[in-house]
Backbone as a chain_set.jsonl record, in Angstrom:
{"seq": "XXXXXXXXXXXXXXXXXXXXXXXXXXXXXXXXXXXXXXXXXXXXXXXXXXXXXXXXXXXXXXXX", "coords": {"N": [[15.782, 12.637, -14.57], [12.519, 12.414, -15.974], [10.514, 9.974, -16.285], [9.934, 7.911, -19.997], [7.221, 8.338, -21.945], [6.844, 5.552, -22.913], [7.747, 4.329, -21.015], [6.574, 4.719, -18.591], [3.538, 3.725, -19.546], [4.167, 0.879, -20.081], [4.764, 0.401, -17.039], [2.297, 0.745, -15.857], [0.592, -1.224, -17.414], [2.253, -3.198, -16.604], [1.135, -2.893, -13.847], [-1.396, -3.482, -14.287], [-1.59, -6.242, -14.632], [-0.761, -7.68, -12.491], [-1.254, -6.71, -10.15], [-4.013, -6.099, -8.239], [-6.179, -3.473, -6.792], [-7.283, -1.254, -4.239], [-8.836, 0.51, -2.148], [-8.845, 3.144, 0.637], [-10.303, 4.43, 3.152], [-9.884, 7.181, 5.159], [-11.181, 8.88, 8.176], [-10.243, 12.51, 8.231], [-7.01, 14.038, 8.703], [-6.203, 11.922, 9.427], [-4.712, 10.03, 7.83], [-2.333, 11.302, 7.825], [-0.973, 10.41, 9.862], [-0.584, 7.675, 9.603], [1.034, 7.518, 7.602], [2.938, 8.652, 8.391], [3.442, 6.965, 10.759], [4.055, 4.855, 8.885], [6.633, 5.679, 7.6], [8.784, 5.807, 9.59], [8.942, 3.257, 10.301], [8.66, 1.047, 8.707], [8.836, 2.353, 5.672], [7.109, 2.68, 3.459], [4.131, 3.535, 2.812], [2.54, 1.504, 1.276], [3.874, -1.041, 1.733], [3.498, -0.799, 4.738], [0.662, -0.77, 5.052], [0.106, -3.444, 3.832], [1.332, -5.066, 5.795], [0.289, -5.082, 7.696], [-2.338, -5.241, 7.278], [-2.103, -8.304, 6.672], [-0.496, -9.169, 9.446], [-3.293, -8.965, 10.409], [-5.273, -10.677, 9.259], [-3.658, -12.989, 10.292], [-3.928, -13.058, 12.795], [-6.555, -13.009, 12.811], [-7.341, -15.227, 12.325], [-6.027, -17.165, 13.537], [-7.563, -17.35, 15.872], [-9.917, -18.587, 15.097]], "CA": [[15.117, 12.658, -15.861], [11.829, 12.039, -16.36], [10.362, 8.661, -17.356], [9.564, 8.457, -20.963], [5.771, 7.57, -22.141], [6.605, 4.161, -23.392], [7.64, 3.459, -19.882], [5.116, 4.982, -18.283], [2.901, 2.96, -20.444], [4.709, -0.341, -19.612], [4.762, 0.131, -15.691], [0.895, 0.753, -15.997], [0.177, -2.504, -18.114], [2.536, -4.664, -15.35], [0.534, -2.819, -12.354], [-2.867, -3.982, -14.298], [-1.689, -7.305, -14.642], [-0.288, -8.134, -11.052], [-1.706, -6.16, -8.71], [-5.31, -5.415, -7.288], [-6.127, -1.938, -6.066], [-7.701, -1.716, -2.789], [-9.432, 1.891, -2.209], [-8.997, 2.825, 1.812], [-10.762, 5.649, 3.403], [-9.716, 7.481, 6.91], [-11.43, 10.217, 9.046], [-9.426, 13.744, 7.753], [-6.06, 14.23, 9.407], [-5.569, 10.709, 10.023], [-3.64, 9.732, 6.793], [-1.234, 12.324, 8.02], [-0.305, 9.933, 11.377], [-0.99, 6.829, 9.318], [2.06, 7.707, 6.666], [4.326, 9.027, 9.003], [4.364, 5.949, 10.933], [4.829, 3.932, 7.83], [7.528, 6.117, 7.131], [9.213, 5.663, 10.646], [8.648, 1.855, 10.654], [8.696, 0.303, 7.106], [9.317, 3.28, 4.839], [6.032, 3.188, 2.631], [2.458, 3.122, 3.144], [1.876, 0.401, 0.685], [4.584, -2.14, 2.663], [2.897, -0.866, 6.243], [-0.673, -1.392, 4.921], [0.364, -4.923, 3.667], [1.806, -5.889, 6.984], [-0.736, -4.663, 8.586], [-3.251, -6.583, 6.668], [-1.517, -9.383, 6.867], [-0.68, -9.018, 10.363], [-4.836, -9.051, 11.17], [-5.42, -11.5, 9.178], [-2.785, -13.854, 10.713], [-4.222, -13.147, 14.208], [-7.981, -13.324, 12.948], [-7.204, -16.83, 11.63], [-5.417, -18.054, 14.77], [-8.595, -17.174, 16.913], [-10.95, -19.17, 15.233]], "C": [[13.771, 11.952, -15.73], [11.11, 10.699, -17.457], [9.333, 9.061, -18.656], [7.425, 7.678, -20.831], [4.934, 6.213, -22.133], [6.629, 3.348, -21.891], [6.553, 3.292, -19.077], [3.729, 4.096, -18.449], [3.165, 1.109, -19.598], [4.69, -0.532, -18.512], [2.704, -0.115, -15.142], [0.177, -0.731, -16.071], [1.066, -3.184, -17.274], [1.459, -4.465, -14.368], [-0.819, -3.587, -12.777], [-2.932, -5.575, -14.199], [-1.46, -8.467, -13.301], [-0.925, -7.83, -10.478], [-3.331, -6.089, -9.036], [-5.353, -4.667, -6.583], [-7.224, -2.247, -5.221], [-7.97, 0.154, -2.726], [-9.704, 1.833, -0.808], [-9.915, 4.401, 2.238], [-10.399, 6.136, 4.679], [-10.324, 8.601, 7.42], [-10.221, 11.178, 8.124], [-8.366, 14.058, 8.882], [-5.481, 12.706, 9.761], [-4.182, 9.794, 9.131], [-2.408, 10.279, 7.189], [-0.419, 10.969, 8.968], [-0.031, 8.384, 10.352], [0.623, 6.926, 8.736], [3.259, 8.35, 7.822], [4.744, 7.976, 10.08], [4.874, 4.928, 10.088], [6.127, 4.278, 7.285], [8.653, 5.806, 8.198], [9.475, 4.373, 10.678], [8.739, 0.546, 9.601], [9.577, 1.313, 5.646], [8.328, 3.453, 3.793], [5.328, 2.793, 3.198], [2.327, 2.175, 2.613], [2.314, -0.809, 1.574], [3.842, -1.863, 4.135], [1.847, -1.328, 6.34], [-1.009, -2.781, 4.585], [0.67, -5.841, 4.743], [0.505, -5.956, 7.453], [-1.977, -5.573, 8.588], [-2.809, -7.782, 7.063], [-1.37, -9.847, 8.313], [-2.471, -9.7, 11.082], [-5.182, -10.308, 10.57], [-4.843, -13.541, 9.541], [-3.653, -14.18, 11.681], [-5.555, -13.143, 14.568], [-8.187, -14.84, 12.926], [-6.588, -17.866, 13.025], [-6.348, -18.161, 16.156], [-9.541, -17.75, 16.319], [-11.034, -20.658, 14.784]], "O": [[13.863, 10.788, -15.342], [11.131, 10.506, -18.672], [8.431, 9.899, -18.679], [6.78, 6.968, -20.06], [3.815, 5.792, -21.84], [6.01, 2.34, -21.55], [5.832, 2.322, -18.846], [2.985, 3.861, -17.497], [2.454, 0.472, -18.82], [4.588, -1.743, -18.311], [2.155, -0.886, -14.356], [-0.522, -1.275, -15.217], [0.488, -4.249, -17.059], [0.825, -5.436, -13.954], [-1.402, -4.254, -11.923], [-3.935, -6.181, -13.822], [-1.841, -9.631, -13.186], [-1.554, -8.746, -9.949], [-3.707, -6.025, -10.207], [-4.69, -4.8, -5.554], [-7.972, -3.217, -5.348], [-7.2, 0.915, -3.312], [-10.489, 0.96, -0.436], [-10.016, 5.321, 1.426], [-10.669, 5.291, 5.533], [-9.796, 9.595, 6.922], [-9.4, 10.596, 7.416], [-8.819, 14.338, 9.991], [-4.402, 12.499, 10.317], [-3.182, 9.208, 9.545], [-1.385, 9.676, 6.864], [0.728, 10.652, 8.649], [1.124, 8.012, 10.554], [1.47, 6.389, 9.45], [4.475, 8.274, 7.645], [5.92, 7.87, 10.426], [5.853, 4.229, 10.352], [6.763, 3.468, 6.61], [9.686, 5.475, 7.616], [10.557, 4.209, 11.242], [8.865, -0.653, 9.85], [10.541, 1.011, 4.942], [8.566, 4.419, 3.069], [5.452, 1.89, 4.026], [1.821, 1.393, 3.418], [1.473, -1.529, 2.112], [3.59, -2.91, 4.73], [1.568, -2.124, 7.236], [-2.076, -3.312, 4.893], [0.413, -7.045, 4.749], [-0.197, -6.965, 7.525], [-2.459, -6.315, 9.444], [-3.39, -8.249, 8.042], [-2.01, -10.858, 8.604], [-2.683, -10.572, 11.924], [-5.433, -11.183, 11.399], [-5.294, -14.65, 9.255], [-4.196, -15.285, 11.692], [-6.011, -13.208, 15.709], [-9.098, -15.468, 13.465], [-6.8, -19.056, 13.26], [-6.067, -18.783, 17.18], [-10.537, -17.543, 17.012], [-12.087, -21.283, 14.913]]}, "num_chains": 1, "name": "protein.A"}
């Protein structure tokens, strides 16, 4: 079943209040490889791109 409006509505107004959107860009075809190892390895893009981040920034921070 399809979520109703109000929810809709309500998941919207949490995401604006928590989160920060992040806008990525890749060469064409690459998203393809990108998502299918997040899918293989984590199970979403958002959790792989978070590691990931996270990840670099761990190992930028420990080099300087």
């Amino acid at each position: 079943m399809p979520a109703s409006k109000a929810k809709i509505k309500a998941n919207a107004k949490y995401n604006k209040n928590h989160y920060d959107r992040l806008e990525m860009q890749v060469p064409k075809g690459e998203k393809e490889n990108i998502v299918a190892h997040a899918k293989a390895h984590d199970g979403t893009l958002n959790k792989f791109l978070n590691r990931a981040v996270s990840e670099a920034i761990e190992r930028d921070n420990e080099n300087t």
